[in-house]
C-alpha positions as CSV (number, residue, x, y, z in Angstrom):
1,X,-94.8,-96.2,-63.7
2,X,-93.0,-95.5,-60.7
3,X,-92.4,-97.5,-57.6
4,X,-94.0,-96.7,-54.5
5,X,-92.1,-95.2,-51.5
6,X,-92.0,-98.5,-48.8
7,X,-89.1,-97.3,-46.5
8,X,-89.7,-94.0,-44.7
9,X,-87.4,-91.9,-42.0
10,X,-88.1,-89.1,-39.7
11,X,-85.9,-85.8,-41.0
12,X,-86.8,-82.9,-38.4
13,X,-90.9,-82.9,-37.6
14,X,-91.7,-84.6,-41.1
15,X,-92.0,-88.3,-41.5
16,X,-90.1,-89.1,-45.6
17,X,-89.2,-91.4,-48.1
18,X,-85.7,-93.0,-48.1
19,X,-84.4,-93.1,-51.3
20,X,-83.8,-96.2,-52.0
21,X,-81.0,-98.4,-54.3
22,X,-82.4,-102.0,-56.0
23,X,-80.7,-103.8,-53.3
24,X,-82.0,-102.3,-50.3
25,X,-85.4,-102.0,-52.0
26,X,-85.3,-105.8,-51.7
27,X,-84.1,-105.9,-48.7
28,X,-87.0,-103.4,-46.8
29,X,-89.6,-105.6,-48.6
30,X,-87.9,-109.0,-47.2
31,X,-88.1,-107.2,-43.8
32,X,-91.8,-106.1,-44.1
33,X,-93.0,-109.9,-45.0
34,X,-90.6,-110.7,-42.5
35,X,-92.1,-108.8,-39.6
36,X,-95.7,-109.5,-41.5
37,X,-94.9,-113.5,-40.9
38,X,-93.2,-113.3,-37.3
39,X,-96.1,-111.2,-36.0
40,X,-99.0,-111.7,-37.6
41,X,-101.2,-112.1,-33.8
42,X,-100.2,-108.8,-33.1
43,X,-100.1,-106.4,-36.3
44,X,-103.8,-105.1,-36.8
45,X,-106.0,-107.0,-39.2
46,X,-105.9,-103.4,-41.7
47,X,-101.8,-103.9,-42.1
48,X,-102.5,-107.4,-43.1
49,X,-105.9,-107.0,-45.9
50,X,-103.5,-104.2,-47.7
51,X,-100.3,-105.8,-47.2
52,X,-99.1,-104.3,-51.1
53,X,-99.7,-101.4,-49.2
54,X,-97.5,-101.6,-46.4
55,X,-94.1,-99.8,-45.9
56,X,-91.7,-100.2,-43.8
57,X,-90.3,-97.4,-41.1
58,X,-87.3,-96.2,-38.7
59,X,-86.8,-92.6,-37.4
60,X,-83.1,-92.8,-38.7
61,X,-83.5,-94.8,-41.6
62,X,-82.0,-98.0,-40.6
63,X,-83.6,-100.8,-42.3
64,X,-81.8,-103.6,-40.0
65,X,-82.8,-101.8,-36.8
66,X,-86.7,-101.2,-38.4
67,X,-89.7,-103.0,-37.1
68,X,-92.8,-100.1,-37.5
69,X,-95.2,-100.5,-40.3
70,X,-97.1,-97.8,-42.3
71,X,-100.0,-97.4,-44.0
72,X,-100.3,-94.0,-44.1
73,X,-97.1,-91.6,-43.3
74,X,-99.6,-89.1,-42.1
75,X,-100.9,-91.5,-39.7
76,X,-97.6,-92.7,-38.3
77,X,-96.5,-96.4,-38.0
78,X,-97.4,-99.1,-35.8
79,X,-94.6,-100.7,-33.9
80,X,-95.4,-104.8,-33.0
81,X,-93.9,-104.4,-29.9
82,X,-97.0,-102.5,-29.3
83,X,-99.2,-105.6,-27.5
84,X,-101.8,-103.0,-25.7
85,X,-103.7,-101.5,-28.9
86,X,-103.3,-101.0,-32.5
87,X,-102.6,-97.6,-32.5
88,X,-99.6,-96.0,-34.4
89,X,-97.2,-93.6,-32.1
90,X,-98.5,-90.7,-33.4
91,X,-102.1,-91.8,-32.7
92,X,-101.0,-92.9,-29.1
93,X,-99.4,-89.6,-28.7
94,X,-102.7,-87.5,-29.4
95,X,-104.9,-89.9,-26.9
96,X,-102.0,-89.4,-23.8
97,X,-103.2,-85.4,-23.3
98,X,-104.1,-85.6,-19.4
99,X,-106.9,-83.3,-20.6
100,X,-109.3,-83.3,-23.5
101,X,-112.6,-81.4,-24.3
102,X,-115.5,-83.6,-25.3
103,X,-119.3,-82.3,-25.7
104,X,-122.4,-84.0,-26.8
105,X,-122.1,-85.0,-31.0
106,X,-124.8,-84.8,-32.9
107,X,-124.2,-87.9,-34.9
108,X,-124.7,-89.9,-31.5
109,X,-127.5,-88.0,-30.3
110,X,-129.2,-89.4,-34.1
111,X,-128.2,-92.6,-33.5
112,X,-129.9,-93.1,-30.2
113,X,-132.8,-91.4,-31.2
114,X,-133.1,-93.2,-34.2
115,X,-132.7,-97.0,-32.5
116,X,-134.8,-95.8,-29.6
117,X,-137.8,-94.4,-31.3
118,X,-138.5,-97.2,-34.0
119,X,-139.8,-98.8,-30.3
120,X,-141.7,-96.2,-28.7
121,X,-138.6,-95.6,-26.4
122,X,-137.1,-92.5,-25.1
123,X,-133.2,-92.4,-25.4
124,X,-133.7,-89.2,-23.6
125,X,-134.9,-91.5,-20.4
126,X,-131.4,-91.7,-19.0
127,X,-130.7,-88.7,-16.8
128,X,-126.9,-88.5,-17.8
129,X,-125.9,-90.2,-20.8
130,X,-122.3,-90.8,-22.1
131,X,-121.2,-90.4,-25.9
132,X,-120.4,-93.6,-27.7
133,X,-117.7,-91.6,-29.8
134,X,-115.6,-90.4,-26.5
135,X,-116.0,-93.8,-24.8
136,X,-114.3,-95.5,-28.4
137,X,-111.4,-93.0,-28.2
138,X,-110.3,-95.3,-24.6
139,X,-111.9,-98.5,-25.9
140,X,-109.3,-98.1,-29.0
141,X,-106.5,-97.0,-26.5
142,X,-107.0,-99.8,-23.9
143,X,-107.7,-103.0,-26.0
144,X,-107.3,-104.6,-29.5
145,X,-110.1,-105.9,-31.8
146,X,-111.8,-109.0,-30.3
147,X,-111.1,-108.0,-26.7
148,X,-113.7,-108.1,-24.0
149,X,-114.9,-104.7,-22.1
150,X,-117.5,-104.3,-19.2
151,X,-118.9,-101.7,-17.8
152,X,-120.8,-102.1,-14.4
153,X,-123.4,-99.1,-14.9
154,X,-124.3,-99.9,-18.4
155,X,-127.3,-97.3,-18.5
156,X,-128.5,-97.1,-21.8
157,X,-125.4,-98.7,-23.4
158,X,-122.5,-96.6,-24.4
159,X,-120.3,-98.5,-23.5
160,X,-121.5,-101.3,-26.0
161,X,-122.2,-99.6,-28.8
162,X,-119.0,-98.3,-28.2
163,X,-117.4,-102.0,-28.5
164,X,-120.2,-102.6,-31.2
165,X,-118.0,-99.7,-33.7
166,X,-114.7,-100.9,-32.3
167,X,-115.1,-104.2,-32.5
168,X,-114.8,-105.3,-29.4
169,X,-116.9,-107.8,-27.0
170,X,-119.6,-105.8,-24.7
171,X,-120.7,-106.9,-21.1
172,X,-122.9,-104.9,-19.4
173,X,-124.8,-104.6,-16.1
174,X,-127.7,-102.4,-15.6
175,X,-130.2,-102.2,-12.4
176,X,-132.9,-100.3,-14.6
177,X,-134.9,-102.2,-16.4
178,X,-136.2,-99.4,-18.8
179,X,-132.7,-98.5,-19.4
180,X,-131.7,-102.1,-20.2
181,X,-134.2,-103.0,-22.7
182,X,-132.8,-99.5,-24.5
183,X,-129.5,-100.8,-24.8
184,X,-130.8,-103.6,-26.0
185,X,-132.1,-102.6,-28.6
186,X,-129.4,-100.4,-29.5
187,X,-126.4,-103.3,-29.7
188,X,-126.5,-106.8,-30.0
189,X,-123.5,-107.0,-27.0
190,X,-124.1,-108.8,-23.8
191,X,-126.1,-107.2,-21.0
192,X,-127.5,-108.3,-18.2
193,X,-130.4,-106.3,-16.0
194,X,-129.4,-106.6,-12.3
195,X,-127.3,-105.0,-9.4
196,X,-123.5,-104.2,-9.9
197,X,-123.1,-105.1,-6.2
198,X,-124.0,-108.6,-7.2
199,X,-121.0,-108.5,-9.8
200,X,-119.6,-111.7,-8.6
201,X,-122.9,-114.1,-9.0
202,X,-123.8,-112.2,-12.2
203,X,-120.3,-112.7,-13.9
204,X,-120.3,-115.8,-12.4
205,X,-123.2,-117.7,-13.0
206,X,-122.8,-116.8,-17.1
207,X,-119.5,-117.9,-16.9
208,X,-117.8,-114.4,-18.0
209,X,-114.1,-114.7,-16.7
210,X,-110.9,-112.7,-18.0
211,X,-111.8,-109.8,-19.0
212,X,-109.2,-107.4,-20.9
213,X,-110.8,-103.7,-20.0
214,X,-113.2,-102.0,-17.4
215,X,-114.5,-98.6,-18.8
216,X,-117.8,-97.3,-16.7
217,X,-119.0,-94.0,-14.9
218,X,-120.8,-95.0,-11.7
219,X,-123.7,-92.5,-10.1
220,X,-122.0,-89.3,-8.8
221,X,-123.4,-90.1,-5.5
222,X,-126.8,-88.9,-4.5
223,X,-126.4,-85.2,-6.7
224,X,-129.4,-86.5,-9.2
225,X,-131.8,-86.1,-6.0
226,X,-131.0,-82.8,-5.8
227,X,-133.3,-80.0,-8.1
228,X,-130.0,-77.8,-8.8
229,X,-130.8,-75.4,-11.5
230,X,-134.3,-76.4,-11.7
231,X,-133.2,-79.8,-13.0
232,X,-135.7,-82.0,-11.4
233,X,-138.4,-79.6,-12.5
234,X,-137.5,-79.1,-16.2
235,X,-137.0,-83.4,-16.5
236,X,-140.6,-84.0,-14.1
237,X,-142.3,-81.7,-16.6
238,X,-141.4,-83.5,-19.7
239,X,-142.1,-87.0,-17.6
240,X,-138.3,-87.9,-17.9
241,X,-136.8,-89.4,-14.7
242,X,-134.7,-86.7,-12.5
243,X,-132.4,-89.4,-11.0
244,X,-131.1,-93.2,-12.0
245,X,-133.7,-95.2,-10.0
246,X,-135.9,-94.9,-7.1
247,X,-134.4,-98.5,-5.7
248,X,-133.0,-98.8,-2.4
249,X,-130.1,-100.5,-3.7
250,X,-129.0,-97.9,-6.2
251,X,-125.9,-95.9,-6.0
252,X,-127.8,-93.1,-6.5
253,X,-129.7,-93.3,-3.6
254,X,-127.5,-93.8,-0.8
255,X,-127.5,-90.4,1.1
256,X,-124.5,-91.6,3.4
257,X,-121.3,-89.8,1.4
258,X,-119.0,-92.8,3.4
259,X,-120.9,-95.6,2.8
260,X,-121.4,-94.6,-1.2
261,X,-118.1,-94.9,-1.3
262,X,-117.7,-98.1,0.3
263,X,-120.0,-99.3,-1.4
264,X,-118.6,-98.5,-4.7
265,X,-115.3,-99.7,-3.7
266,X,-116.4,-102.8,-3.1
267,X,-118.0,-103.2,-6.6
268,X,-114.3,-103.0,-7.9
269,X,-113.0,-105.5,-5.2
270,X,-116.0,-108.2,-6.5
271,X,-115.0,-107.4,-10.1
272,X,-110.9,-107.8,-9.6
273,X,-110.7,-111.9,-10.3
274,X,-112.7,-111.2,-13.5
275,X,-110.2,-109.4,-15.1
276,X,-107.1,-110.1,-16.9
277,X,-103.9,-109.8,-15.1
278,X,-102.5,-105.8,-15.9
279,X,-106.1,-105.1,-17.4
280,X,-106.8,-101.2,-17.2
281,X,-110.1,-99.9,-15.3
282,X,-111.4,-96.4,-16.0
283,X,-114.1,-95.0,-13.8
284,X,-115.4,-91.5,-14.4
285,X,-116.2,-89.5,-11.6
286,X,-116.7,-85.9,-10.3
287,X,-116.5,-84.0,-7.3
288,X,-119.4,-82.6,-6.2
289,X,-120.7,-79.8,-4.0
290,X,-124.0,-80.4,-1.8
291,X,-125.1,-78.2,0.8
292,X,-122.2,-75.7,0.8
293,X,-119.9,-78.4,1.4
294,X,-117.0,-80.0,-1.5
295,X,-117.4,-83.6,-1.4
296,X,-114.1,-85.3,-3.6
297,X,-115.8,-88.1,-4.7
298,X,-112.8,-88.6,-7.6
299,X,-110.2,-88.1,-4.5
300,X,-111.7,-90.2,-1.8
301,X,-112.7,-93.3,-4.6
302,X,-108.9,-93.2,-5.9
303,X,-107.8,-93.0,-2.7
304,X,-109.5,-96.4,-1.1
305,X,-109.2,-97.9,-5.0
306,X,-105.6,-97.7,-4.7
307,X,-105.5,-100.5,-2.1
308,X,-106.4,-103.2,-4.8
309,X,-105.9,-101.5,-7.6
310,X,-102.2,-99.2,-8.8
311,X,-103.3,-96.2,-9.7
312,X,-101.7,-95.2,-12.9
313,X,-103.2,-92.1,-14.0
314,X,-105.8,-89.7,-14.1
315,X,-107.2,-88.2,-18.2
316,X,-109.4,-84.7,-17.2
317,X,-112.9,-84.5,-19.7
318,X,-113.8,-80.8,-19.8
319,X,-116.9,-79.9,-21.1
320,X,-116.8,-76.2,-22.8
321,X,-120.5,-76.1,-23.8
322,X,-121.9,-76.4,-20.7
323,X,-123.8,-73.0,-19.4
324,X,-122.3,-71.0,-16.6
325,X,-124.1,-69.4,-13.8
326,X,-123.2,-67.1,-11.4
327,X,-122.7,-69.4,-8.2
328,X,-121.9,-67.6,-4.8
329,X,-122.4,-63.9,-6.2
330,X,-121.9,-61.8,-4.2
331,X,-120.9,-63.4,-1.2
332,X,-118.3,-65.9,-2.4
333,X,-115.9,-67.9,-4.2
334,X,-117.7,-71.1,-5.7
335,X,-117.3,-72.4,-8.7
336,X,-119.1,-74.5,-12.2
337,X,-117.6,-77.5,-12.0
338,X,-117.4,-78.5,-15.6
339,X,-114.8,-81.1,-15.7
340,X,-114.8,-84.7,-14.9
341,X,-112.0,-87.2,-13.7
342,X,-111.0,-90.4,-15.7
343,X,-109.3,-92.8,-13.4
344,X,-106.9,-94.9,-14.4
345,X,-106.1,-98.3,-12.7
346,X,-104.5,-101.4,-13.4
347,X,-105.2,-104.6,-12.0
Protein backbone atom coordinates (compact mmCIF):
# COMPACT_ATOMS: atom_id res chain seq x y z
CA UNK A 1 0.00 0.00 0.00
CA UNK A 2 1.02 3.28 -0.89
CA UNK A 3 1.21 6.54 1.02
CA UNK A 4 -1.15 9.16 0.39
CA UNK A 5 -0.08 12.54 -1.33
CA UNK A 6 -0.30 15.20 1.86
CA UNK A 7 1.94 18.13 0.39
CA UNK A 8 0.56 19.66 -2.85
CA UNK A 9 1.95 22.71 -5.22
CA UNK A 10 0.49 24.75 -7.87
CA UNK A 11 2.56 23.85 -11.44
CA UNK A 12 0.81 26.11 -14.23
CA UNK A 13 -3.32 25.97 -13.80
CA UNK A 14 -3.20 22.40 -11.94
CA UNK A 15 -3.00 22.07 -8.21
CA UNK A 16 -0.19 18.46 -7.66
CA UNK A 17 1.55 16.38 -5.51
CA UNK A 18 5.07 17.16 -4.32
CA UNK A 19 7.04 14.31 -4.34
CA UNK A 20 8.14 13.87 -1.27
CA UNK A 21 11.58 12.25 0.60
CA UNK A 22 11.06 10.43 4.33
CA UNK A 23 12.26 13.44 5.91
CA UNK A 24 10.21 16.05 4.55
CA UNK A 25 7.22 13.62 4.65
CA UNK A 26 7.71 14.03 8.44
CA UNK A 27 8.23 17.25 8.34
CA UNK A 28 4.67 18.41 6.23
CA UNK A 29 2.82 16.21 8.62
CA UNK A 30 4.51 18.02 11.84
CA UNK A 31 3.44 21.26 10.11
CA UNK A 32 -0.21 20.05 9.39
CA UNK A 33 -0.79 19.02 13.34
CA UNK A 34 1.10 22.00 13.85
CA UNK A 35 -1.23 24.47 12.12
CA UNK A 36 -4.26 21.86 13.22
CA UNK A 37 -3.15 22.74 17.07
CA UNK A 38 -2.33 26.62 16.73
CA UNK A 39 -5.62 27.23 14.96
CA UNK A 40 -8.02 25.01 15.80
CA UNK A 41 -10.91 28.29 16.36
CA UNK A 42 -10.54 29.09 12.99
CA UNK A 43 -9.94 25.94 10.60
CA UNK A 44 -13.60 24.56 9.79
CA UNK A 45 -15.02 21.81 11.92
CA UNK A 46 -14.78 19.31 8.29
CA UNK A 47 -10.66 19.80 8.41
CA UNK A 48 -10.70 18.82 11.96
CA UNK A 49 -13.43 15.30 11.93
CA UNK A 50 -11.03 14.02 8.92
CA UNK A 51 -7.79 15.19 10.13
CA UNK A 52 -5.98 11.62 8.53
CA UNK A 53 -7.29 13.23 5.65
CA UNK A 54 -5.76 16.51 5.59
CA UNK A 55 -2.80 17.66 3.41
CA UNK A 56 -0.86 20.19 3.51
CA UNK A 57 -0.38 23.14 0.59
CA UNK A 58 1.81 26.04 -0.91
CA UNK A 59 1.62 27.32 -4.62
CA UNK A 60 5.52 26.90 -4.85
CA UNK A 61 5.96 24.04 -2.73
CA UNK A 62 7.63 25.36 0.22
CA UNK A 63 6.77 23.46 3.21
CA UNK A 64 8.23 26.20 5.78
CA UNK A 65 6.42 29.00 4.13
CA UNK A 66 2.91 26.60 3.94
CA UNK A 67 -0.04 27.28 6.07
CA UNK A 68 -3.29 26.12 3.52
CA UNK A 69 -4.98 22.88 4.23
CA UNK A 70 -6.73 20.48 1.73
CA UNK A 71 -9.19 18.15 1.75
CA UNK A 72 -9.82 17.94 -1.61
CA UNK A 73 -7.17 19.35 -4.36
CA UNK A 74 -10.14 19.91 -6.59
CA UNK A 75 -11.63 21.96 -4.03
CA UNK A 76 -8.63 24.13 -3.22
CA UNK A 77 -7.20 24.74 0.31
CA UNK A 78 -8.28 26.81 3.09
CA UNK A 79 -5.78 29.29 4.29
CA UNK A 80 -6.35 30.08 8.46
CA UNK A 81 -5.52 33.44 7.95
CA UNK A 82 -8.89 33.28 6.39
CA UNK A 83 -11.11 34.68 9.65
CA UNK A 84 -14.29 35.78 7.43
CA UNK A 85 -15.65 32.24 6.11
CA UNK A 86 -14.52 28.76 5.60
CA UNK A 87 -14.16 28.85 2.12
CA UNK A 88 -11.04 27.58 0.23
CA UNK A 89 -9.48 30.27 -2.43
CA UNK A 90 -10.80 28.63 -5.18
CA UNK A 91 -14.34 28.62 -3.66
CA UNK A 92 -13.94 32.32 -2.67
CA UNK A 93 -12.81 32.98 -6.20
CA UNK A 94 -16.10 31.57 -7.88
CA UNK A 95 -18.48 33.60 -5.30
CA UNK A 96 -16.42 37.22 -6.06
CA UNK A 97 -18.08 37.32 -9.89
CA UNK A 98 -19.84 40.91 -9.68
CA UNK A 99 -22.50 39.11 -11.60
CA UNK A 100 -24.28 35.76 -11.29
CA UNK A 101 -27.44 34.17 -12.81
CA UNK A 102 -29.79 32.70 -10.30
CA UNK A 103 -33.51 31.40 -11.14
CA UNK A 104 -36.08 29.69 -9.10
CA UNK A 105 -34.84 25.71 -8.11
CA UNK A 106 -37.06 23.28 -8.07
CA UNK A 107 -35.73 21.57 -5.03
CA UNK A 108 -36.69 24.78 -2.95
CA UNK A 109 -39.90 25.29 -4.55
CA UNK A 110 -40.58 21.28 -2.98
CA UNK A 111 -39.40 22.20 0.15
CA UNK A 112 -41.64 25.07 0.83
CA UNK A 113 -44.44 23.37 -0.52
CA UNK A 114 -43.88 20.45 1.26
CA UNK A 115 -43.42 22.26 4.98
CA UNK A 116 -46.30 24.67 4.03
CA UNK A 117 -48.92 22.25 2.97
CA UNK A 118 -48.71 19.63 5.86
CA UNK A 119 -50.61 22.94 7.60
CA UNK A 120 -53.09 24.03 5.22
CA UNK A 121 -50.64 26.89 4.23
CA UNK A 122 -49.84 28.43 1.05
CA UNK A 123 -45.95 28.99 0.41
CA UNK A 124 -47.19 30.59 -2.65
CA UNK A 125 -48.79 33.53 -0.23
CA UNK A 126 -45.67 35.59 -0.48
CA UNK A 127 -45.83 37.82 -3.50
CA UNK A 128 -41.94 37.66 -4.11
CA UNK A 129 -40.16 35.02 -2.62
CA UNK A 130 -36.34 34.55 -2.40
CA UNK A 131 -34.47 31.00 -2.93
CA UNK A 132 -32.92 29.59 0.23
CA UNK A 133 -30.05 28.03 -2.13
CA UNK A 134 -28.88 31.69 -3.49
CA UNK A 135 -29.24 33.34 -0.10
CA UNK A 136 -26.64 30.27 1.42
CA UNK A 137 -24.20 31.00 -1.39
CA UNK A 138 -23.69 34.84 0.73
CA UNK A 139 -24.55 33.29 4.09
CA UNK A 140 -21.43 30.79 3.44
CA UNK A 141 -19.37 33.77 2.02
CA UNK A 142 -20.06 36.36 4.79
CA UNK A 143 -19.94 34.21 8.06
CA UNK A 144 -18.60 30.95 9.65
CA UNK A 145 -20.74 28.16 11.29
CA UNK A 146 -22.35 29.30 14.52
CA UNK A 147 -22.57 32.94 13.44
CA UNK A 148 -25.60 35.08 13.85
CA UNK A 149 -27.60 36.49 10.55
CA UNK A 150 -30.82 38.76 10.48
CA UNK A 151 -32.75 39.74 8.02
CA UNK A 152 -35.32 42.72 8.65
CA UNK A 153 -38.08 41.57 5.97
CA UNK A 154 -38.00 37.92 6.82
CA UNK A 155 -41.20 37.16 4.60
CA UNK A 156 -41.72 33.60 4.55
CA UNK A 157 -38.21 32.78 5.80
CA UNK A 158 -35.41 32.41 3.40
CA UNK A 159 -33.27 33.83 5.00
CA UNK A 160 -33.48 31.22 8.00
CA UNK A 161 -33.81 28.29 6.33
CA UNK A 162 -30.92 29.53 4.74
CA UNK A 163 -28.96 29.65 8.17
CA UNK A 164 -31.00 26.44 9.11
CA UNK A 165 -28.63 24.42 6.04
CA UNK A 166 -25.58 26.47 6.84
CA UNK A 167 -25.58 26.32 10.18
CA UNK A 168 -25.87 29.47 11.22
CA UNK A 169 -28.14 31.37 13.88
CA UNK A 170 -31.49 33.00 12.22
CA UNK A 171 -33.21 36.33 13.39
CA UNK A 172 -35.96 37.43 11.71
CA UNK A 173 -38.54 40.23 11.63
CA UNK A 174 -41.72 40.05 9.76
CA UNK A 175 -44.78 42.59 9.85
CA UNK A 176 -47.17 39.81 8.19
CA UNK A 177 -48.54 37.63 10.36
CA UNK A 178 -49.52 35.00 7.74
CA UNK A 179 -46.10 35.18 6.41
CA UNK A 180 -44.57 34.68 9.94
CA UNK A 181 -46.40 31.75 11.10
CA UNK A 182 -45.05 30.20 7.43
CA UNK A 183 -41.64 30.65 8.41
CA UNK A 184 -42.23 29.21 11.36
CA UNK A 185 -43.10 26.38 10.45
CA UNK A 186 -40.52 26.07 7.99
CA UNK A 187 -37.24 26.57 10.55
CA UNK A 188 -36.89 26.35 14.02
CA UNK A 189 -34.58 29.96 13.85
CA UNK A 190 -35.70 32.95 15.68
CA UNK A 191 -38.37 35.22 14.36
CA UNK A 192 -40.22 37.68 15.59
CA UNK A 193 -43.80 39.12 13.91
CA UNK A 194 -43.62 42.96 14.09
CA UNK A 195 -42.34 46.23 12.24
CA UNK A 196 -38.62 46.58 11.01
CA UNK A 197 -38.94 50.26 11.81
CA UNK A 198 -39.29 49.23 15.44
CA UNK A 199 -35.77 47.33 15.03
CA UNK A 200 -34.30 48.87 18.03
CA UNK A 201 -37.17 47.86 20.80
CA UNK A 202 -37.61 44.50 18.99
CA UNK A 203 -33.78 43.62 19.12
CA UNK A 204 -33.67 45.13 22.22
CA UNK A 205 -36.20 43.97 24.36
CA UNK A 206 -35.03 40.03 23.51
CA UNK A 207 -31.69 40.96 24.21
CA UNK A 208 -30.22 40.21 20.57
CA UNK A 209 -26.94 42.27 20.42
CA UNK A 210 -23.71 41.61 18.10
CA UNK A 211 -24.75 40.35 15.28
CA UNK A 212 -22.06 39.01 12.60
CA UNK A 213 -24.22 39.42 9.14
CA UNK A 214 -27.24 41.37 7.68
CA UNK A 215 -28.65 39.65 4.44
CA UNK A 216 -32.38 40.99 3.54
CA UNK A 217 -34.29 42.40 0.38
CA UNK A 218 -36.67 45.08 1.62
CA UNK A 219 -40.14 45.93 -0.62
CA UNK A 220 -39.09 47.51 -4.00
CA UNK A 221 -41.04 50.45 -3.05
CA UNK A 222 -44.71 50.63 -3.86
CA UNK A 223 -44.30 48.51 -7.55
CA UNK A 224 -46.51 45.48 -5.87
CA UNK A 225 -49.56 48.04 -6.01
CA UNK A 226 -49.18 48.27 -9.40
CA UNK A 227 -51.20 45.50 -11.89
CA UNK A 228 -48.11 45.43 -14.44
CA UNK A 229 -48.57 42.60 -16.76
CA UNK A 230 -51.78 41.65 -15.38
CA UNK A 231 -50.10 40.74 -12.09
CA UNK A 232 -52.59 41.78 -9.67
CA UNK A 233 -55.30 40.07 -11.67
CA UNK A 234 -53.63 36.65 -12.26
CA UNK A 235 -52.58 36.62 -8.05
CA UNK A 236 -56.58 38.22 -7.04
CA UNK A 237 -57.89 35.29 -9.19
CA UNK A 238 -56.13 32.54 -7.50
CA UNK A 239 -56.93 34.51 -3.94
CA UNK A 240 -53.03 35.12 -3.42
CA UNK A 241 -52.13 38.54 -2.15
CA UNK A 242 -50.86 41.12 -5.03
CA UNK A 243 -48.66 43.16 -2.66
CA UNK A 244 -46.80 42.58 1.01
CA UNK A 245 -49.55 43.94 3.30
CA UNK A 246 -52.27 46.31 3.20
CA UNK A 247 -50.74 48.13 6.60
CA UNK A 248 -50.08 51.69 6.67
CA UNK A 249 -46.84 51.09 8.10
CA UNK A 250 -45.54 48.81 5.41
CA UNK A 251 -42.72 49.65 3.07
CA UNK A 252 -44.79 48.65 0.45
CA UNK A 253 -47.26 51.06 0.92
CA UNK A 254 -45.68 54.30 1.09
CA UNK A 255 -46.47 56.07 -2.29
CA UNK A 256 -43.89 58.98 -1.43
CA UNK A 257 -40.57 57.68 -3.55
CA UNK A 258 -38.46 60.14 -0.83
CA UNK A 259 -39.90 59.24 2.10
CA UNK A 260 -39.57 55.20 1.26
CA UNK A 261 -36.30 55.90 1.09
CA UNK A 262 -35.91 57.62 4.29
CA UNK A 263 -37.62 55.47 5.77
CA UNK A 264 -35.66 52.52 4.78
CA UNK A 265 -32.57 54.24 5.57
CA UNK A 266 -33.46 54.72 8.83
CA UNK A 267 -34.18 50.94 9.38
CA UNK A 268 -30.29 50.50 8.73
CA UNK A 269 -29.35 53.49 11.12
CA UNK A 270 -31.71 51.62 14.13
CA UNK A 271 -30.02 48.29 13.22
CA UNK A 272 -26.15 49.66 13.21
CA UNK A 273 -25.28 49.20 17.21
CA UNK A 274 -26.59 45.54 16.80
CA UNK A 275 -24.00 44.48 14.68
CA UNK A 276 -20.54 43.44 15.05
CA UNK A 277 -17.86 45.91 14.38
CA UNK A 278 -16.77 45.33 10.18
CA UNK A 279 -20.10 43.00 9.94
CA UNK A 280 -21.17 42.92 6.15
CA UNK A 281 -24.93 44.05 5.19
CA UNK A 282 -26.42 42.97 1.90
CA UNK A 283 -29.71 44.53 0.86
CA UNK A 284 -31.22 43.54 -2.53
CA UNK A 285 -32.84 46.06 -4.41
CA UNK A 286 -33.99 47.09 -7.95
CA UNK A 287 -34.64 50.07 -9.85
CA UNK A 288 -37.90 50.45 -10.91
CA UNK A 289 -39.96 52.24 -13.57
CA UNK A 290 -43.52 53.69 -12.63
CA UNK A 291 -45.45 55.89 -14.63
CA UNK A 292 -42.86 56.46 -17.46
CA UNK A 293 -40.50 57.65 -15.04
CA UNK A 294 -36.89 55.50 -13.75
CA UNK A 295 -36.87 55.55 -10.13
CA UNK A 296 -32.99 54.22 -8.84
CA UNK A 297 -34.14 52.79 -5.91
CA UNK A 298 -30.55 50.66 -5.69
CA UNK A 299 -28.71 54.23 -6.50
CA UNK A 300 -30.59 56.64 -4.27
CA UNK A 301 -30.54 53.78 -1.08
CA UNK A 302 -26.63 53.33 -1.57
CA UNK A 303 -26.24 56.66 -1.92
CA UNK A 304 -27.87 57.96 1.59
CA UNK A 305 -26.54 54.28 3.16
CA UNK A 306 -23.18 55.29 2.55
CA UNK A 307 -23.28 58.00 5.26
CA UNK A 308 -23.27 55.22 8.02
CA UNK A 309 -22.40 52.50 6.29
CA UNK A 310 -18.79 52.11 3.59
CA UNK A 311 -20.03 50.91 0.78
CA UNK A 312 -17.88 48.05 -0.40
CA UNK A 313 -19.45 46.59 -3.34
CA UNK A 314 -22.19 45.85 -5.36
CA UNK A 315 -22.79 41.54 -6.67
CA UNK A 316 -25.56 41.89 -9.92
CA UNK A 317 -28.44 38.72 -9.71
CA UNK A 318 -29.69 38.28 -13.29
CA UNK A 319 -32.53 36.38 -13.80
CA UNK A 320 -32.39 34.60 -17.51
CA UNK A 321 -35.83 32.81 -17.20
CA UNK A 322 -37.84 35.57 -16.73
CA UNK A 323 -40.34 36.38 -19.87
CA UNK A 324 -39.69 39.36 -22.10
CA UNK A 325 -42.25 41.67 -23.43
CA UNK A 326 -42.15 44.12 -25.91
CA UNK A 327 -42.15 47.37 -23.66
CA UNK A 328 -42.27 50.83 -25.50
CA UNK A 329 -42.86 49.25 -29.11
CA UNK A 330 -43.01 51.23 -31.34
CA UNK A 331 -42.59 54.42 -29.85
CA UNK A 332 -39.45 53.89 -27.67
CA UNK A 333 -36.53 52.73 -25.93
CA UNK A 334 -37.59 50.99 -22.55
CA UNK A 335 -36.42 48.14 -21.33
CA UNK A 336 -37.18 44.39 -19.01
CA UNK A 337 -35.48 44.99 -16.19
CA UNK A 338 -34.37 41.57 -15.19
CA UNK A 339 -31.48 42.09 -12.87
CA UNK A 340 -31.27 43.03 -9.29
CA UNK A 341 -28.52 44.82 -7.21
CA UNK A 342 -26.76 43.22 -4.06
CA UNK A 343 -25.37 45.87 -1.87
CA UNK A 344 -22.60 45.52 -0.06
CA UNK A 345 -21.89 47.45 3.15
CA UNK A 346 -19.83 47.18 6.08
CA UNK A 347 -20.44 48.51 9.39
Amino acid sequence: MTDRDIFFKRDKRKVVPVKLTKSDRLKVKNKINKIIKEKKEIIPKKYLKKIENVSLYHPEGNIDKAESLMLDPNDGAFSPSNKLNELTGKEWTKFISSWFIFNALRSDIKEEQKVTSRFKLNPDEHPATFSPTMISNFISFFTKSGQSVIDPFAGIGTTLVACQRTKRKGIGIELNKKYFKIAKIRTNQKIFNGNSSEINDILSKNKIKNIDFCITSPPYWNVLNRSTGGFKNKREEKKLDYNYSKKEKDLGNIDDYEVFIDKLVDIFVDLKKFLKKDAYVIVILKNVKKGGKNYPIAWDFAKKMSEIYTLKDEKIWCQDKVGLAPFGYPYAYTTNIHHHYCLVFRN
